[in-house]
Structure formats: structure tokens, C-alpha cells
N, C-alpha and C positions, 0 to 999 in steps of 0.2 A: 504494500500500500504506500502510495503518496507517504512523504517525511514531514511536508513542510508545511504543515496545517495550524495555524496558530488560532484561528478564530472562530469561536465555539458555532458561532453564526453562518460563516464559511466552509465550514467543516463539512457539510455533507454535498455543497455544491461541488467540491475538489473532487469528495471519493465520487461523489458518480459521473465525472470527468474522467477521472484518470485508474481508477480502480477496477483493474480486471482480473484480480486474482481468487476472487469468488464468482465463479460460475459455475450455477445450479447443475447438479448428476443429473445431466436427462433422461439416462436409461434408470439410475436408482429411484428418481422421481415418478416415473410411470411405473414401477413394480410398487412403489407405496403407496400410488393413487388408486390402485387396483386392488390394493389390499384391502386400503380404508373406503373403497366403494363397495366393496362386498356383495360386489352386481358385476356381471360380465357387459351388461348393457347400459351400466349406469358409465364404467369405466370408459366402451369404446366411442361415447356419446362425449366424453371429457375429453380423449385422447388423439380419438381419429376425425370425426365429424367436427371437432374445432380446434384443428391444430396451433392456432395461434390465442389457445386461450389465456396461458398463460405464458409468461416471460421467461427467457431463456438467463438473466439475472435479478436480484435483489437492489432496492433502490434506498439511497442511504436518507435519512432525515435527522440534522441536530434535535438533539435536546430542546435548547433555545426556541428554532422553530416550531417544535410540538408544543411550548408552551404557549407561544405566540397566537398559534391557529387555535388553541382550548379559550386563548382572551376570545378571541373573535367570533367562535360557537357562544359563550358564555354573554357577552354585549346582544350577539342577536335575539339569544333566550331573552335580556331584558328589555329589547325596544320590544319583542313579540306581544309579553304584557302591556305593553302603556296606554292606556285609553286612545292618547294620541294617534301612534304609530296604526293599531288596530280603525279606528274611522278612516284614516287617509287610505288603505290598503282592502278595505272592506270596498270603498266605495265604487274599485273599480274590479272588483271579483263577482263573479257569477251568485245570484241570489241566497242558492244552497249554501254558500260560504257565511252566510250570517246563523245558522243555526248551530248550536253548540252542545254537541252531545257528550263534553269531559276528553275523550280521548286527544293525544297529543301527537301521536304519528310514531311509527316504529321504526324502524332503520332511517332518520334523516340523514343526509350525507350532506357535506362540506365539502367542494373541491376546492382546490387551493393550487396555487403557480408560486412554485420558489425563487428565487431573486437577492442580489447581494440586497438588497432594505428587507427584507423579510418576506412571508410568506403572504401572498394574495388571494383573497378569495375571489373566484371567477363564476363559482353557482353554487345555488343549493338546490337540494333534490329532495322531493318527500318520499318518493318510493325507489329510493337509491339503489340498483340492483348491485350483487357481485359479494356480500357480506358472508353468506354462509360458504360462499364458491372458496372467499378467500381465508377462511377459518378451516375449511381442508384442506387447500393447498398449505397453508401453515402449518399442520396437521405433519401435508404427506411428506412435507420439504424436512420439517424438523427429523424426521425417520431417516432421510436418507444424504441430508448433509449436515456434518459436523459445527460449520459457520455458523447456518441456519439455526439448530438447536440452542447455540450460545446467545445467537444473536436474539432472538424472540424467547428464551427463558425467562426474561424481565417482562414479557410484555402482556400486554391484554388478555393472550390467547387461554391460558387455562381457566378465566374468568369467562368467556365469551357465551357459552351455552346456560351457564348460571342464570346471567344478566340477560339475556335473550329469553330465555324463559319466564322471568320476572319482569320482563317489558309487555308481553304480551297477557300474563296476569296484572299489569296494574294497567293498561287497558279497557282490557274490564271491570276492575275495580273500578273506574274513572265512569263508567257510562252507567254506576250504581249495583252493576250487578255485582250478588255474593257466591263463595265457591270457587270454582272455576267451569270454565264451557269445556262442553263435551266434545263438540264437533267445530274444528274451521273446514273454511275455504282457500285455499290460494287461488285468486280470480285474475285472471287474465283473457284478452284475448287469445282465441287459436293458441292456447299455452307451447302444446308440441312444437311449433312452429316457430317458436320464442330463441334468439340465441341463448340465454342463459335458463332456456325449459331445466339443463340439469340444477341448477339452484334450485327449482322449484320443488325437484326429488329428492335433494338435499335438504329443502324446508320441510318437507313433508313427511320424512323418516325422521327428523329431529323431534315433530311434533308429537309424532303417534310414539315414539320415547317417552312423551312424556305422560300419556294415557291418554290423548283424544282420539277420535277417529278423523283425519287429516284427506282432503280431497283435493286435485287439481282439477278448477274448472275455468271452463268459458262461461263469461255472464250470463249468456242466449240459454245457458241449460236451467238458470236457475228460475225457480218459481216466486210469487209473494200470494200466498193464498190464508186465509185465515187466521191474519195478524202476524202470520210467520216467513220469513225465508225460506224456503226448500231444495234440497237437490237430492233428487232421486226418491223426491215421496219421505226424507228425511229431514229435521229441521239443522239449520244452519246458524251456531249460536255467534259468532267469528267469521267474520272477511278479513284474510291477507291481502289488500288491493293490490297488488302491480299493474294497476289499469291506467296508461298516460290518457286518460279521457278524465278531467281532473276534476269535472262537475256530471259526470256519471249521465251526461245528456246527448250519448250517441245511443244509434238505432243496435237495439239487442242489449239495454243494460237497463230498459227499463222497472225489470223486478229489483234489480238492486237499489236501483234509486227509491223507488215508494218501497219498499223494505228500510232502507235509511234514516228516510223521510219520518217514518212513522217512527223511528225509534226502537226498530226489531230486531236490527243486529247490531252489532258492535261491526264498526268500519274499521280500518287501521293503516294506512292513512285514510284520511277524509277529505275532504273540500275543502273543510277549513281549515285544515292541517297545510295544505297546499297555498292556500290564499296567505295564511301569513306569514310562511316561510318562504315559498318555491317559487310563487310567480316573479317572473324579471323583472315587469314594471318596478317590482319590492328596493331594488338595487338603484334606481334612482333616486330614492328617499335617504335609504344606507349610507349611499356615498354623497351625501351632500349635510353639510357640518351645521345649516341652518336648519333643518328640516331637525338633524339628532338633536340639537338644544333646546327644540321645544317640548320634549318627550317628557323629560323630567328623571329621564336616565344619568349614573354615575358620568363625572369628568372619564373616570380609568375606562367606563365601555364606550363612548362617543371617541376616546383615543384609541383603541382597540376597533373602531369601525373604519379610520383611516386605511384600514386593510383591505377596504372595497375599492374596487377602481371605480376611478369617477362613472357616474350613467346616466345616460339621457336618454328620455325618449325619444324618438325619430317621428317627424311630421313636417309638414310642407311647411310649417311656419320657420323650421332651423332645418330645412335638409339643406340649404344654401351651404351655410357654415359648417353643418355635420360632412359635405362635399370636400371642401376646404380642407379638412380636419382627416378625411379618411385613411391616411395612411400609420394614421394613429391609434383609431378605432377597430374594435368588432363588433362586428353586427349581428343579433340574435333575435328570432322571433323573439315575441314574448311570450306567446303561448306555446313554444316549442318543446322540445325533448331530445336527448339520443343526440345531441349535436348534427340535428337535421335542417338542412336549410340557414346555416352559417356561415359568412361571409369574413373574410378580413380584408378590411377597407383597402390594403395595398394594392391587393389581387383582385377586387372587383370591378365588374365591367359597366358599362354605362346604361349596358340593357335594362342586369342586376339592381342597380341602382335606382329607376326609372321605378321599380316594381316595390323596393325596400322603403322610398322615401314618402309613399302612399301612405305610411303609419302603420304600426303592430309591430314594430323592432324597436328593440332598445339599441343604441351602439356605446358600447364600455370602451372605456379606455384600455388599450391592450395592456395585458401582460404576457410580457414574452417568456414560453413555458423554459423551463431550464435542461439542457440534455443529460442524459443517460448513454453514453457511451459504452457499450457491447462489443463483446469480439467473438463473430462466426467465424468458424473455421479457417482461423485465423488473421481473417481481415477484421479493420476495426468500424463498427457503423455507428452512426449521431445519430441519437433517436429522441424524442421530445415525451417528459412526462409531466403526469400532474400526481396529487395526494389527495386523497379523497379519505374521510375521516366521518367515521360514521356515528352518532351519539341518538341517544334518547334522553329528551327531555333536559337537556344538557350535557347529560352525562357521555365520554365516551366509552362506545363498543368496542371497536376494533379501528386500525389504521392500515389502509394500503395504498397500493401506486398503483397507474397504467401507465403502459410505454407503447407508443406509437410511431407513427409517419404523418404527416399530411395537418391537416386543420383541426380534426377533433380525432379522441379515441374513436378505432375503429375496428380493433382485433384482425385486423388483416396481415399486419407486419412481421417479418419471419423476425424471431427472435422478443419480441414484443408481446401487448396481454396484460394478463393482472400480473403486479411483480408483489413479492415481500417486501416490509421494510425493516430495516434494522436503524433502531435508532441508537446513534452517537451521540 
């Protein structure tokens, strides 16, 4: 490894620059994915059909910066409460977002872009995929590399199914119900179809661990009949939503929503779980220093929110300037997902632009991801990642990286995927 590391801040930009001396056992990694699948079809679904799921190294992150990105989760928990924050952010979310059934959202995720100023936040997600994928890859990597084992000994991982379990019971606590539910859901669309469909096998044999009876469905199968949710003539006491449809108002999710509506299941995330977290428009309130002093939130979280890049909304009244500006800028729906339909102001065309500056994009001020340098077979490739940090209710779950190619993650990139992180 690198010698000349002096700055606790810098420290993990260098190793993943110049650090190739931990590179993950690919063959011992797949004999311990196989293990700890203990499916021949859950493993070749991991292994073969998505070869690039995960990364061919581990991604390094300070100390420093882990505490940094926990200020900037912890600030957004408190502008989340503030009367304030909550009317601005309500006003421009889908109806259903004004009902308030307790629960708080299960896997939130924090993305974040490293940088010698520290750690940026670029999005949040309320039904952040990849958590349970990357608590077995953590799992299969500690079995079969020595680094890995030492590296993630300190870390979240042996708490992670504790705390995931007791996310989903206080869930329900939160929506009044006593005990626990018998039965969820994992609901998605066309689940099979899903790139990360194996997390969903992964969620669903965690569950049924824990004594429910755990199903993968598509919304169109379920019922709302008699004050109840249903799937399969069963009642449905638990929705795992992974559904990017964020106010439950597409054709085929209607039993969910008047199931919701009515207060018959427990959602997890929900609307309003979305609305005050996830939506982008959210990011132009964040990053604007007028907007957080009216909240009545701490000096240390409104300092701690400096960590958003600037964000505006895009509309014909500033696409002139937002024009001006684009080489600075990314552009995001605001109702987007999956980094679909993202632009970097450098690389856009003037077609692109004619279509963005209609409204419905936010454009942030870029942060430029920090690279991950990998060596395949013995060449050495610059790959771009982010950190993504996933917490409930403030609290963190677990911590990981993707490493890519191109403008957003995209699991296409040989050597690339979810990476581990070991933090320094």
C-alpha cells in the first residue's frame, strides 16, 4: 500500500488511487457465494446471469469521512421533523404524501461522492436497493479473503440482520400494531425480471428466519377485499415496497393503494416516506442556507447540510442561466430513479436541453465522483465510484460502494458492481 498518507481525510482517496494489493479471490469468492446461497439457482442467478454484480475490489473510506456522511444523515433526520421543512416539501408531493400512518421507511440510502472537502451527498433513496445483496457479499468475501475478514471485523456486519429485523418490527410498532405480522410482501413490479430479483430471495429467506411467511409479488396479484390486503386468498399484514411508482398511482397497484389508504397494511416505504426524504425537488431546499435557517434546526446540522450541492430547479424562467452554467451542472428528473434519464451538463446536447428546460429537472451542482483504480489482468482501469450508506431512522445499517463506467451506476462494467468497504 501507498506510504505517504498523512491525512486522515485523504487517506482513503490515495488507497483507492493507488492500492492494488487487495484484490478480491474471484474463484474463492464464488465457492463462498455458493455456499452461503445454499440454492444452486439462487447462486447461478448471482454469479452467471449478472456477472458484473459485484466488484472485482474493495473500496476504501476514512474514518473522518464516515463521520462526516453520519453528520449529514443525522441534519436531514432533523430538517425531516420541522414543521417548516415538512409544509415546503409536502406542498409539492402527490396528495397521499400528506397522510401519516407512523412508519419511517426501511433501508433509506444516502449516496455520497468523495472529494478532497469531504464527502457529498448526490441522492437519497427511500427504497434503496442492494443492502441485503451487500451483507452477503460481506458474508461471502469475509470467508474467502483474509483482508476482507480484518477489514469488516469492526464493522456493521455482525449487527446487520439484528437491526434489520428490529427495523421492520418497529415499523409496525409505528403504525400501532402489537406482536409482530405474520405475513409480508416484497412488492414489486414483474419482481423476476428485476436486476436485483436475487435480493429479493435474499429478503425473503431472511424473513421467513425469522417466523413469517414471506412472498414475492407483483402488485396486479394482490387483492383489497374486506378491509384486508390479500395475496393468494391470504391476508397481507407487511408491504416491503420496492415499487419506484412513489405515490402507488400506476395502473395495477390499485389494491395497494386503497389497502394503504384505508390503513390495512403496514407500507414500508410509503409516500411519505418518499416525499420527505427522496424527492429531488427536496435538494433544493437542503442546499440552500436561507431556506435551513428558517427550520429552527441546530447551527452543527445546517453546517452539516453544506454537504448538498447546490440545487435548483430547472424552468424556463432560469434555463437561460442554468444554459450558461451547464458545464457545471447535472441534471436529474425529479421524479426519476435508477439514474435514468441523467444528463451532465458538459455532454448535453441542445436537442437534450430543449426537452430538460420545459421543467421537472433539478440541475445540482456537480460533484465529481472520485476513482477507484482496479487492475484486470494486469492492466490498470479508472473507474468512478460513489458510497451509499444505508440507515433507518437515522441510524446506520450497513455501508457500501458501486464502481462503474459512464454517468451513473450501471452494473455493466467488467471489474465493477457493489464493492466492500473497509474503512481507515
Amino acid at each position: 500500500m501507498p506510504q505517504d498518507i498523512t491525512q486522515d481525510g485523504d487517506r482513503d482517496l490515495v488507497l483507492n488511487r493507488e492500492c492494488f494489493c487487495i484484490t478480491l479471490d474471484s474463484a474463492g469468492l464464488q465457492a463462498a457465494i455458493r455456499a452461503e446461497a445454499q440454492d444452486p439457482d439462487l447462486a447461478a442467478a448471482l454469479l452467471e446471469a449478472r456477472p458484473h454484480l459485484f466488484a472485482s475490489a474493495p473500496v476504501f473510506l476514512s474514518s473522518h469521512d464516515l463521520a462526516a456522511m453520519l453528520d449529514v444523515v443525522d441534519a436531514i433526520e432533523a430538517a425531516a421533523k420541522a414543521p417548516a421543512y415538512q409544509e415546503a416539501v409536502l406542498a409539492w408531493a402527490p396528495a397521499i404524501a400528506g397522510y401519516d400512518f407512523g412508519p419511517r421507511g426501511v433501508f433509506m440510502g444516502y449516496d455520497f461522492h468523495l472529494g478532497g472537502d469531504g464527502p457529498k451527498l448526490i441522492e437519497v433513496n427511500t427504497n434503496a436497493g442492494g443492502a441485503f445483496l451487500n451483507a452477503f457479499l460481506a458474508r461471502a468475501q469475509s470467508a474467502c479473503c483474509r483482508e476482507a475478514k480484518d477489514a469488516t471485523r469492526a464493522a456493521l456486519l455482525g449487527e446487520f440482520e439484528p437491526a434489520v429485523w428490529q427495523m421492520f418490527l418497529a415499523e409496525w410498532a409505528l403504525q400501532g400494531r402489537s406482536g409482530q405480522p405474520r405475513t409480508i410482501a416484497i412488492v414489486d413490479d414483474r419482481p423476476q425480471e428485476q436486476y436485483l430479483f436475487p435480493e429479493f430471495l435474499l429478503a425473503q429467506r431472511f424473513l421467513e428466519r425469522q417466523g413469517l411467511k414471506a412472498w414475492i409479488v407483483d402488485p396486479a396479484q394482490l387483492q383489497f377485499a374486506e378491509g384486508q390486503l390479500r395475496y393468494l386468498g391470504e391476508t397481507v399484514d407487511l408491504v416491503y415496497n420496492r415499487l419506484v411508482d412513489f405515490s402507488l398511482g400506476a395502473g395495477g397497484h390499485e389494491a395497494l393503494r386503497e389497502a394503504y389508504l384505508a390503513g390495512a397494511v403496514t407500507v414500508t416505504p410509503n409516500p411519505r416516506n418518499h416525499a420527505l426524504f427522496a424527492d429531488k425537488r427536496n435538494m433544493s431546499l437542503l442546499s440552500d442556507a436561507d431556506a435551513t435557517g428558517s427550520w429552527g434546526i441546530s447551527p452543527r446540522h445546517r453546517q452539516s447540510l453544506s454537504a448538498v450541492p447546490r440545487t435548483m430547479m430547472v424552468g424556463i424562467e432560469n434555463a437561460e442561466m442554468l444554459w450558461s452554467e451547464r458545464n457545471h451542472l447535472f441534471f436529474k428528473p425529479a421524479g426519476g430513479h435508477g439514474g435514468k434519464a441523467v444528463y451532465r451538463g458538459d455532454k448535453m446536447t441542445r436537442r437534450v436541453w430543449t426537452e430538460v428546460q420545459q421543467g421537472g429537472y433539478i440541475a445540482q451542482e456537480l460533484a465529481i465522483p472520485t476513482e477507484r483504480r482496479i487492475k484486470i489482468d494486469g492492466a490498470i482501469h479508472s473507474l468512478k465510484l460513489d458510497v451509499r450508506l444505508y440507515a433507518y431512522n437515522g441510524l446506520p445499517l450497513l455501508t457500501a460502494a458501486r464502481v462503474y463506467q459512464g454517468q451513473t451506476t450501471n452494473f455493466r462494467t467488467p471489474g465493477g458492481g457493489f464493492a466492500p468497504v473497509f474503512i481507515v
